[in-house]
Wavefront OBJ file of the C-alpha trace (Angstrom):
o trace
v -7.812 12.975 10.665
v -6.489 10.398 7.904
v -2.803 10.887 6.601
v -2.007 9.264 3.917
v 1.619 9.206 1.627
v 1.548 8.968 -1.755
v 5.204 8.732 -3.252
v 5.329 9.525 -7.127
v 8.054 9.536 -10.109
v 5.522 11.278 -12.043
v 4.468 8.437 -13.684
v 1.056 8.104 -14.867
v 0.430 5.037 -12.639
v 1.530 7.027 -9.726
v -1.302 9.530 -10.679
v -4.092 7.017 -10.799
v -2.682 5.619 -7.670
v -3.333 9.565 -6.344
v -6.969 9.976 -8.187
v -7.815 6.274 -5.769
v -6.731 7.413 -2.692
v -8.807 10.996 -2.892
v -11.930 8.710 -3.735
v -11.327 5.960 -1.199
v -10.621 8.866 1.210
v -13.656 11.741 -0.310
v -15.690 11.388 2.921
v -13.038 11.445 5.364
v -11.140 14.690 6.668
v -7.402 13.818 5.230
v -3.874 15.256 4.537
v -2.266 14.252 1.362
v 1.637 13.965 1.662
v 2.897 13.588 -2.466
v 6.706 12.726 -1.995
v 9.102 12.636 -4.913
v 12.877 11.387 -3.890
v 15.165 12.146 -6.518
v 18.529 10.873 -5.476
v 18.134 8.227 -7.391
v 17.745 10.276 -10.485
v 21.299 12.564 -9.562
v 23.060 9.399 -9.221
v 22.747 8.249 -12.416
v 26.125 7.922 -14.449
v 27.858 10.205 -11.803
v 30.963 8.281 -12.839
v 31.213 10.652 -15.234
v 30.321 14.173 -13.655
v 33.157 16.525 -11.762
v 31.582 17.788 -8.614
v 30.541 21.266 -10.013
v 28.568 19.192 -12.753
v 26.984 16.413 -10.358
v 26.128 19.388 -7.844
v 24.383 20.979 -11.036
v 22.562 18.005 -11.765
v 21.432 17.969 -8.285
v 20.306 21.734 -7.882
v 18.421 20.926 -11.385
v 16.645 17.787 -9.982
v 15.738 19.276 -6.899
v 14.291 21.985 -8.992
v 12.117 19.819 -11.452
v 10.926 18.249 -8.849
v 9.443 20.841 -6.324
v 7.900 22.143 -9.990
v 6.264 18.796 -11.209
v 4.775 18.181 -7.673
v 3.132 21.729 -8.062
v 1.740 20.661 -11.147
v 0.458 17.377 -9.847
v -1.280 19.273 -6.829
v -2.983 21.744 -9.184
v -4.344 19.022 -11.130
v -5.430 17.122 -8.237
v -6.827 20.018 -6.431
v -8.789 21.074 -10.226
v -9.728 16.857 -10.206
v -11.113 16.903 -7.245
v -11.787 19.670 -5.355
v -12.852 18.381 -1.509
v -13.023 20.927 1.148
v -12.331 17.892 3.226
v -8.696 17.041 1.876
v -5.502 19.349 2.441
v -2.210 18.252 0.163
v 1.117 18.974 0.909
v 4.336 18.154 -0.834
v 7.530 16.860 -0.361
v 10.711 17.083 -2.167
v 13.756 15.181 -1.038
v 17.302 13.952 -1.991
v 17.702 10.517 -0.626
v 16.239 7.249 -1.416
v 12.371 6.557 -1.454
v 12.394 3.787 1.333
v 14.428 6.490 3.955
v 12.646 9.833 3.164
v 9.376 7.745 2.970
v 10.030 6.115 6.915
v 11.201 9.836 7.696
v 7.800 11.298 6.827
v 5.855 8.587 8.009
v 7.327 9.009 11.382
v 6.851 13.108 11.600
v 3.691 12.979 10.503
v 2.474 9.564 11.958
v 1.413 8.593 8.147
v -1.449 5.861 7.961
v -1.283 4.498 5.013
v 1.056 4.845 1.932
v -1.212 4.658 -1.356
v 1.385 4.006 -4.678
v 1.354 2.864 -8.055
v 2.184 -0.925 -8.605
v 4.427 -0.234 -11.262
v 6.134 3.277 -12.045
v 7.908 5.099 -14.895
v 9.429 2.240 -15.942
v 6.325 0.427 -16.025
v 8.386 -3.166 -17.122
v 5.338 -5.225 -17.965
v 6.838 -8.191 -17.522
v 6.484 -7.293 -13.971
v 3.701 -7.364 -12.017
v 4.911 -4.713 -9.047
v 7.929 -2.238 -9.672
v 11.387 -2.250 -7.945
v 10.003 0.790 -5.831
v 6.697 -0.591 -4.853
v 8.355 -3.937 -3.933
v 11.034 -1.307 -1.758
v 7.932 0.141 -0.211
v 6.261 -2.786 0.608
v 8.899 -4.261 2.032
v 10.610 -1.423 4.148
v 7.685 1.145 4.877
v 6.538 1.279 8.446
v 2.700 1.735 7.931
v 0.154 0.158 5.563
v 0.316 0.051 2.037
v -2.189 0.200 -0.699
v -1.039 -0.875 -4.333
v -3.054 0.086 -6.924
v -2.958 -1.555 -10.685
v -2.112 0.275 -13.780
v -5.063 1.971 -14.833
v -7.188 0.463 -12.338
v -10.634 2.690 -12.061
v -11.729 3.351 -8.869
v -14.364 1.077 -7.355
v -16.405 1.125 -3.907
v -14.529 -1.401 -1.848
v -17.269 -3.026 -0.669
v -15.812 -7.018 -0.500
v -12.584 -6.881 1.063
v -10.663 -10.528 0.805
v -8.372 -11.156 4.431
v -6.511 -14.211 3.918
v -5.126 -15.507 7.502
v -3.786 -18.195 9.690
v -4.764 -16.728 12.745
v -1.720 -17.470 14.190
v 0.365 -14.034 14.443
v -0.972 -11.404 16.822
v -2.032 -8.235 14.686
v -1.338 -4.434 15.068
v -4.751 -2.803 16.265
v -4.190 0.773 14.828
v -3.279 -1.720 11.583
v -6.667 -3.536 11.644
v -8.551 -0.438 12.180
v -7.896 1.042 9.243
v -9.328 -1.981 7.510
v -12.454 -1.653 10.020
v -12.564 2.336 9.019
v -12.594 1.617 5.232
v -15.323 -1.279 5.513
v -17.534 0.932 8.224
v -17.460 3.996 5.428
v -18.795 2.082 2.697
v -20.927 -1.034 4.567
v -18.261 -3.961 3.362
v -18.487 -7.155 3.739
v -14.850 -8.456 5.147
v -13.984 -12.517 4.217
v -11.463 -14.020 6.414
v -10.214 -16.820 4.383
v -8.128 -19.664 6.525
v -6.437 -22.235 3.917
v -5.643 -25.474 5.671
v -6.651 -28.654 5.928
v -6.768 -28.448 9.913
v -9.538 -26.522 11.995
v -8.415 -23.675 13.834
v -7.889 -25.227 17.180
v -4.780 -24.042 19.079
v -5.168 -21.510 21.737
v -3.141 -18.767 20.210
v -5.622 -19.204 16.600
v -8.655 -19.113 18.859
v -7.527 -16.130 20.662
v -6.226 -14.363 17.358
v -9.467 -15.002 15.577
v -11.533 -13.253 18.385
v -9.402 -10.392 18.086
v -10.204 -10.057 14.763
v -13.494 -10.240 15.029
v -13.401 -7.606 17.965
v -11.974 -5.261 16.085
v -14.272 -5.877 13.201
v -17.725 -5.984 15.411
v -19.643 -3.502 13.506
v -19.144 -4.575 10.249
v -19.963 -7.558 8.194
v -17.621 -10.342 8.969
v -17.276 -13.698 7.026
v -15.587 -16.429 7.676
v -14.350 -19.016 5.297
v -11.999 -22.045 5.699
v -10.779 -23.714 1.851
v -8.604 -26.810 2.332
v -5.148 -27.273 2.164
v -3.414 -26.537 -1.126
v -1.542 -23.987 -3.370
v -1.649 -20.597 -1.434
v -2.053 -18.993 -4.318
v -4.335 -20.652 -6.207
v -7.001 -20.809 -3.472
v -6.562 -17.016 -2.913
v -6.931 -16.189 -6.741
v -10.143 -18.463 -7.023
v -11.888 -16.413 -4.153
v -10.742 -12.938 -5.369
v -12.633 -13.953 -8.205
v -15.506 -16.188 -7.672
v -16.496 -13.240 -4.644
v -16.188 -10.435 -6.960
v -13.478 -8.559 -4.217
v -12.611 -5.345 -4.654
v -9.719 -4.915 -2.316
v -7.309 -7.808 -1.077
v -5.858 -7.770 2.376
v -2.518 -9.427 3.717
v -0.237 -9.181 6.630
v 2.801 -8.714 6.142
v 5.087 -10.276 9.137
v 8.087 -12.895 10.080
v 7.524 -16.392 8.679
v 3.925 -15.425 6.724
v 3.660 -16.289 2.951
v 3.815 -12.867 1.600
v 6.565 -11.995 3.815
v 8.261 -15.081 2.348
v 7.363 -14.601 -1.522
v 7.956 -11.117 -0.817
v 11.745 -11.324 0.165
v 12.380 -13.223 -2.352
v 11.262 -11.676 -5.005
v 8.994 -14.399 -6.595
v 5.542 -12.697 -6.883
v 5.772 -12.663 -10.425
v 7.197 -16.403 -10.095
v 4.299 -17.055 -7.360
v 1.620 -15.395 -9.802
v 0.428 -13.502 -6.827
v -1.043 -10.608 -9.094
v -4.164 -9.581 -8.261
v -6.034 -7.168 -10.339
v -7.232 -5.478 -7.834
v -6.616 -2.926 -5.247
v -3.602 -5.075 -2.439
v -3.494 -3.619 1.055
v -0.619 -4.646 2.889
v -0.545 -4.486 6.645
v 3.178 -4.245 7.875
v 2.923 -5.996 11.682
v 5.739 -4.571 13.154
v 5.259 -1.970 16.096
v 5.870 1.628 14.935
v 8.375 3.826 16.942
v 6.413 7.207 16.367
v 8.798 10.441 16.476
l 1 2 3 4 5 6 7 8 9 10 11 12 13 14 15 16 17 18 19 20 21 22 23 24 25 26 27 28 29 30 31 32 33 34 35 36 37 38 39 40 41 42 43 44 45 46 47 48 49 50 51 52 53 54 55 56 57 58 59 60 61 62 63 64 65 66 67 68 69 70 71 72 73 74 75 76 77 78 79 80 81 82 83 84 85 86 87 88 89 90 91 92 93 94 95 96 97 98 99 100 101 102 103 104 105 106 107 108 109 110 111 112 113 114 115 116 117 118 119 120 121 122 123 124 125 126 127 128 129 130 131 132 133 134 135 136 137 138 139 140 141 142 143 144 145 146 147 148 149 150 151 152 153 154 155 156 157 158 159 160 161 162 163 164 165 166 167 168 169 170 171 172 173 174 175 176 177 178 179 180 181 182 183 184 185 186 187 188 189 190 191 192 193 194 195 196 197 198 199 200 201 202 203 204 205 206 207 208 209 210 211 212 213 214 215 216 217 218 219 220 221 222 223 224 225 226 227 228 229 230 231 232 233 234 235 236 237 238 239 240 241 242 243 244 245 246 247 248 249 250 251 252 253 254 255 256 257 258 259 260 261 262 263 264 265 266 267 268 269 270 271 272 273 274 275 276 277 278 279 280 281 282 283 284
């Protein structure tokens, strides 16, 4: 059984983020969580509420809420209609990050599918303030789909890595899962001018290729030089259709991540970006 969370404002990225992950999902037996967290919507210019008018504005947001996420399931269920897929919705006051770790953690979530940009859709900006939150916070996988990206059989899947950092199995199976359903290929790209030659890259790199045994497993090595650059010629020279980072202590998206700089970076791939958080997971 997959579980999957899918936090929405309503947007109509957050929708095509939803109409992806019933696709990428169709031929796997799945629950759908669809969370909306509205505090942050009740909290806006409070200053100037009394408490019988901010407690109003919260009874009224928890009520448009629970009634949009009906709508969205109805035209989900009337999209696509799988007897394999069950949905189930969530309305809560609090912020997205907390009620999104709280759900994860009931339900032992597997991967969070979102929008990268939401109402606000600032196109100046390659991910939102949310997805960035999510990202960043979450504690399972998650997928980021691109404004009015149309779904496309993942079947080359880009894994840049150092080999150095020990990875999450339940993490990498998901990856195996998704490759095994539709026959991927899976590209493990190591950028560095050095050949993998310490113990703990040797034993990393076996693991990897362990987990990923029954699938189609590439390896590349491109030389030292701009991160980002090398990554962006490969999505696109190898025609991927999903990209693939870990997200962990010292790592270059944890780095470009914390500080905010992806825009800055120009890591902004127009494609599907799966990113594996490798912390260990304390299940409820």
């Amino acid at each position: 059984m997959r579980k999957i969370l899918l936090p929405t404002d309503f947007s109509a990225n957050a929708f095509n983020a939803l109409k992806y992950a019933v696709s990428l999902f169709k031929y796997e037996k799945s629950e759908f969580y669809l969370l909306h967290a509205y505090a942050d919507e009740v909290y806006s210019n409070e200053a100037a509420l009394t408490e019988d008018q901010f407690q109003e504005k919260k009874a009224n947001a928890k009520k448009n809420s629970k009634s949009q996420l009906k709508e969205i399931l109805a035209a989900i269920k009337e999209l696509s209609p799988n007897p394999k897929h069950q949905f189930f919705i969530k309305s809560s006051y609090g912020l997205l990050v907390d009620k999104a770790n709280d759900l994860i953690n009931i339900e032992n979530i597997d991967v969070a599918v979102m929008g990268t940009r939401g109402k606000t859709n600032e196109k100046s900006l390659t991910y939102g303030t949310n997805t960035i939150q999510v990202m960043k916070y979450v504690q399972c996988p998650v997928l980021c789909i691109p404004e009015n990206y149309v779904y496309k059989t993942p079947k080359q899947i880009l894994f840049p890595t150092n080999f150095l950092i020990p990875y999450q199995r339940r993490e990498l199976k998901l990856v195996a899962d998704m490759a095994r359903s539709y026959r991927s290929e899976i590209h493990m790209l190591y950028i560095s001018k050095f050949p993998i030659n310490s113990y703990r890259q040797k034993d990393n790199q076996s693991f990897l290729k362990e987990q990923f045994k029954d699938d189609v497993f590439n390896f590349h090595r491109a030389g030292e030089g701009d991160k980002t650059e090398v990554i962006l010629k490969h999505l696109d020279f190898m025609n991927i259709d999903l990209l693939v980072m870990v997200r962990s202590r010292h790592t270059y998206l944890e780095n470009i991540i914390q500080a905010s700089t992806i825009d800055k970076i120009g890591l902004q791939p127009q494609i599907p970006f799966l990113v594996l958080q490798n912390y260990h997971r304390e299940i409820m």
